[in-house]
Each structure stands twice: as structure tokens, then as C-alpha cells.
Backbone as CSV, one residue per row, in Angstrom:
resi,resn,N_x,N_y,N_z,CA_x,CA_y,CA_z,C_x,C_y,C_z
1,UNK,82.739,-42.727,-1.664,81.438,-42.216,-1.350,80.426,-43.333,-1.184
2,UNK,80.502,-44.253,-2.387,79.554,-45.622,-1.778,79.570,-45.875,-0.298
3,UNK,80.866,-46.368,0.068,81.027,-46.893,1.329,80.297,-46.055,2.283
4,UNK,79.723,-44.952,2.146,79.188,-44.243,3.323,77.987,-44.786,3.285
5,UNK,77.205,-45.009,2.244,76.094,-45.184,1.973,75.318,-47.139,1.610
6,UNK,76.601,-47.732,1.824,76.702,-49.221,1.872,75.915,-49.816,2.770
7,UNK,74.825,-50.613,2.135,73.419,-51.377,2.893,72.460,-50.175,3.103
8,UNK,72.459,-49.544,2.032,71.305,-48.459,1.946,70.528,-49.053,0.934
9,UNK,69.252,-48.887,0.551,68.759,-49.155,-0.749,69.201,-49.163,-1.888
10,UNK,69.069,-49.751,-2.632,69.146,-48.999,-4.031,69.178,-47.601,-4.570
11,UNK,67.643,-47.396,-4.244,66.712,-46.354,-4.484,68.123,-45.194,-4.110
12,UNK,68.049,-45.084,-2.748,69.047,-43.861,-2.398,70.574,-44.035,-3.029
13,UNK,71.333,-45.069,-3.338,72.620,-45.494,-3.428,72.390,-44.582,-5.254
14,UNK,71.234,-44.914,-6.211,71.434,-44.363,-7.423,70.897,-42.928,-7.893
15,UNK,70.399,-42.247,-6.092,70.029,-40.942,-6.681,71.706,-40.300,-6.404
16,UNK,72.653,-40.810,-5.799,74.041,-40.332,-5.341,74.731,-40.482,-6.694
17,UNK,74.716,-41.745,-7.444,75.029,-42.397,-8.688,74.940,-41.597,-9.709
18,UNK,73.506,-41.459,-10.212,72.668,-40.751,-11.261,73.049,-39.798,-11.601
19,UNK,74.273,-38.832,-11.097,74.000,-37.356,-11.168,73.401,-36.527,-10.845
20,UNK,72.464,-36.720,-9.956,71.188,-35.761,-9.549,72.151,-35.058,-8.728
21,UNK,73.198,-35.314,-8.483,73.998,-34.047,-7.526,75.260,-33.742,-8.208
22,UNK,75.910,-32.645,-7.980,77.250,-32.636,-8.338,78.282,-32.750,-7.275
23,UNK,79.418,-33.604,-8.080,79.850,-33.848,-7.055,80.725,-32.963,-5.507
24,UNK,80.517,-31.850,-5.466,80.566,-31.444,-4.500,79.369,-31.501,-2.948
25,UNK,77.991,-31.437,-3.768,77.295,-31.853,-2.362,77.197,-33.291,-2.641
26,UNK,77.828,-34.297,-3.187,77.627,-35.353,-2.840,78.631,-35.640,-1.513
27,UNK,79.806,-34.948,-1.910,80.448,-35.101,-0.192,80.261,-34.063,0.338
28,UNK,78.909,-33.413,0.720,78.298,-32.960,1.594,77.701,-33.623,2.380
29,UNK,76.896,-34.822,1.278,76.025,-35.285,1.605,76.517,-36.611,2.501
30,UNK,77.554,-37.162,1.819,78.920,-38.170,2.607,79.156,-37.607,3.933
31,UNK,79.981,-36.481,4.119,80.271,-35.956,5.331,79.085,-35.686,5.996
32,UNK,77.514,-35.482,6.077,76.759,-34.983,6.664,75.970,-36.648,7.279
33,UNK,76.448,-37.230,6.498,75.865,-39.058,6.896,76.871,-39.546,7.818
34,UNK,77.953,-39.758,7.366,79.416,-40.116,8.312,78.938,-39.566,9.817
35,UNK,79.109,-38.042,9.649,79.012,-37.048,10.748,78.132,-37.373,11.530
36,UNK,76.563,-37.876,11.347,75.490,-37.884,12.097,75.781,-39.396,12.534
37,UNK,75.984,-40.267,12.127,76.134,-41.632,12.451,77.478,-41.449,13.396
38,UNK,78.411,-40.940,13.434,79.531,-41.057,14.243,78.925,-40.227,15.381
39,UNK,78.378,-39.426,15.657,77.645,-38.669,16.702,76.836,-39.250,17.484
40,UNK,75.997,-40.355,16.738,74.974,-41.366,17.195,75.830,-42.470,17.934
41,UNK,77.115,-42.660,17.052,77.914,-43.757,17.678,78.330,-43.628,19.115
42,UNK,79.039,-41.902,18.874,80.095,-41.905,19.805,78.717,-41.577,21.652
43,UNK,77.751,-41.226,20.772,76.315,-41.118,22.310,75.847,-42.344,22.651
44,UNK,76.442,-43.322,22.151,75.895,-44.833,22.368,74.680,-44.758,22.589
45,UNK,74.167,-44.193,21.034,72.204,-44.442,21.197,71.967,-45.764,20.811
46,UNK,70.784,-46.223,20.856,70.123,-47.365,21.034,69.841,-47.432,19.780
47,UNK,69.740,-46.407,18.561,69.253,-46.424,17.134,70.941,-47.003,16.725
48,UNK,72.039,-47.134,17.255,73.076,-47.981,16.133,73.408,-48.988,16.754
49,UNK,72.084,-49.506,17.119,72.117,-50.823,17.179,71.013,-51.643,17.085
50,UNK,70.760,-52.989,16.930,69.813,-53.739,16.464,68.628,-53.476,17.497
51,UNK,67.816,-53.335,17.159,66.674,-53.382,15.808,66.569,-52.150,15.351
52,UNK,67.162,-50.901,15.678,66.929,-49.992,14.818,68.270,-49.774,13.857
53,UNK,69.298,-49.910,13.884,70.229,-49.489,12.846,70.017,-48.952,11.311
54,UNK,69.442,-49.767,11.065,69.040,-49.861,9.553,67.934,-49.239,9.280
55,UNK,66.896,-48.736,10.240,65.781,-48.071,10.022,66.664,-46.568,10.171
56,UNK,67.628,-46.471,11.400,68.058,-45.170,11.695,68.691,-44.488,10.683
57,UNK,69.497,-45.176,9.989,70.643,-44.956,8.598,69.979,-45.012,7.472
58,UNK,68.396,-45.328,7.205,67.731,-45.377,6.006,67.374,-43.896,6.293
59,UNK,66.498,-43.622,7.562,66.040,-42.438,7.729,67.287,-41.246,7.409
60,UNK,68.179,-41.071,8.413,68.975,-40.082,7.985,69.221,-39.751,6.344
61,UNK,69.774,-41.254,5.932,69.880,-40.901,4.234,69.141,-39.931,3.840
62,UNK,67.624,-40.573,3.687,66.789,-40.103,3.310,66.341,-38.850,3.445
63,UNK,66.615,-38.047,4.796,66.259,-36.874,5.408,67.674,-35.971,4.601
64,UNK,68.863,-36.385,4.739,69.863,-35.796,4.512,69.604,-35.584,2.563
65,UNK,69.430,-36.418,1.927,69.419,-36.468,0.406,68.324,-35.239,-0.003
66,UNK,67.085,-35.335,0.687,66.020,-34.444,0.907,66.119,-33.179,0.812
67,UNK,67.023,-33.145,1.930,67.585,-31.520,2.466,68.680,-31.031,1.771
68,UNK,69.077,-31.745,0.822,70.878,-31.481,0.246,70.222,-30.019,-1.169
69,UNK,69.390,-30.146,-1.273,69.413,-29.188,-2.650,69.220,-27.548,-2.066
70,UNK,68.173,-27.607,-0.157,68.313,-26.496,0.157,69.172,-26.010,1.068
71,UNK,69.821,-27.300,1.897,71.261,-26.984,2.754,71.990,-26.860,2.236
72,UNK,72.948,-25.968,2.331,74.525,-26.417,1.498,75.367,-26.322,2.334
73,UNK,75.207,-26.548,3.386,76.259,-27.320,4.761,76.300,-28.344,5.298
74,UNK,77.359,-29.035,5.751,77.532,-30.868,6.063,76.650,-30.740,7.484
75,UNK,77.446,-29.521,8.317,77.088,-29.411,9.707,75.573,-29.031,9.933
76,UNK,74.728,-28.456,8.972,73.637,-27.992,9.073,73.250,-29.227,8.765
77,UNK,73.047,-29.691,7.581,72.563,-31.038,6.845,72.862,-32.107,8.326
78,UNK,73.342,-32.419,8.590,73.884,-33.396,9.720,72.743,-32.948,11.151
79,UNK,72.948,-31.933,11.215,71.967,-31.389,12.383,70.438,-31.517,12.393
80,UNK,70.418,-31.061,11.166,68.727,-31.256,10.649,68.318,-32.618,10.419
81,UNK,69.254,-33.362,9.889,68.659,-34.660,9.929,68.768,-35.552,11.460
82,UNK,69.328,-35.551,12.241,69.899,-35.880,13.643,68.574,-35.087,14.460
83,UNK,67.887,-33.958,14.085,66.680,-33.826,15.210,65.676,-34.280,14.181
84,UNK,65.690,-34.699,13.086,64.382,-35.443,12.232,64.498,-36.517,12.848
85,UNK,65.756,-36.988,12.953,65.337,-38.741,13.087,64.944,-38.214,14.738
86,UNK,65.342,-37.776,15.470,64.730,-37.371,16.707,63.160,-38.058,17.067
87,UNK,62.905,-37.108,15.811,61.315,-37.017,15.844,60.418,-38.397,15.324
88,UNK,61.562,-39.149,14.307,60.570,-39.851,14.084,60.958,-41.072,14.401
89,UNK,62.034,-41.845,15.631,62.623,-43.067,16.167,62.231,-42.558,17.285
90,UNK,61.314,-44.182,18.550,61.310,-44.030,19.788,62.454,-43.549,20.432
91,UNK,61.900,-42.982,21.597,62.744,-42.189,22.346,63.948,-43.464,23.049
């Protein structure tokens, strides 16, 4: 589960850590990060790659960790965060 979340902050790497989830939506939350980043990959957007990468994969985290207590789907969670970052990375 780290490895999904590897060159993320701290901050996000120990709310996954901490227990604040159990571990079932934590690989929600795994599969819903994987999922949106491989989607981004396989559309050859311009966010997985330099200069945004790391802004794009902080955001999703962040949007996805957010949303994990009222989603309880990878595919929903993945979706919702994939039109957030939409909204908030140049077009």
C-alpha cells in the first residue's frame, strides 16, 4: 500500500499509517489512486509529467483520502477525484 502512495507527503503517507482507516478502504483508497493515475497514464495527459506530476498525484491523494469516509467505491472515488483534479490543473 505504501508503494502507491510513495513521494507523497508525509502528512498523507501517515493519515493511511495512523489508522484513521480500516484496512479495507485503505485499498480502496490504493486502488482508487493506482486507477486514476493509470487512466491519466494510459491518456498521455500532460499532468504525468513534469512540471505537473507531483502537483497532480498530491492533488488526487488528497481529493481521494477526503472523499474515502463518504465514497465507499474505488471506481466512484477514482472518478470523483479525476474530474476534481479536472477542475483544479490547467487545461
Amino acid at each position: 500500500m505504501r508503494r502507491a502512495f510513495k513521494g507523497l507527503g508525509m502528512p498523507l503517507q501517515s493519515k493511511l499509517a495512523d489508522g484513521a482507516f480500516a484496512p479495507e478502504q485503505v485499498r480502496l483508497i490504493v486502488a482508487a489512486f493506482e486507477g486514476a493515475w493509470h487512466e491519466l497514464q494510459a491518456a498521455n495527459s500532460q499532468l504525468t509529467g513534469a512540471p505537473y506530476a507531483a502537483m497532480a498525484r498530491e492533488l488526487l491523494a488528497k481529493r481521494i483520502i477526503d472523499q474515502a469516509r463518504a465514497i465507499l467505491d474505488s471506481e466512484a472515488l477514482k472518478d470523483d477525484a479525476l474530474a476534481y483534479l479536472r477542475e483544479q490543473m490547467p487545461p
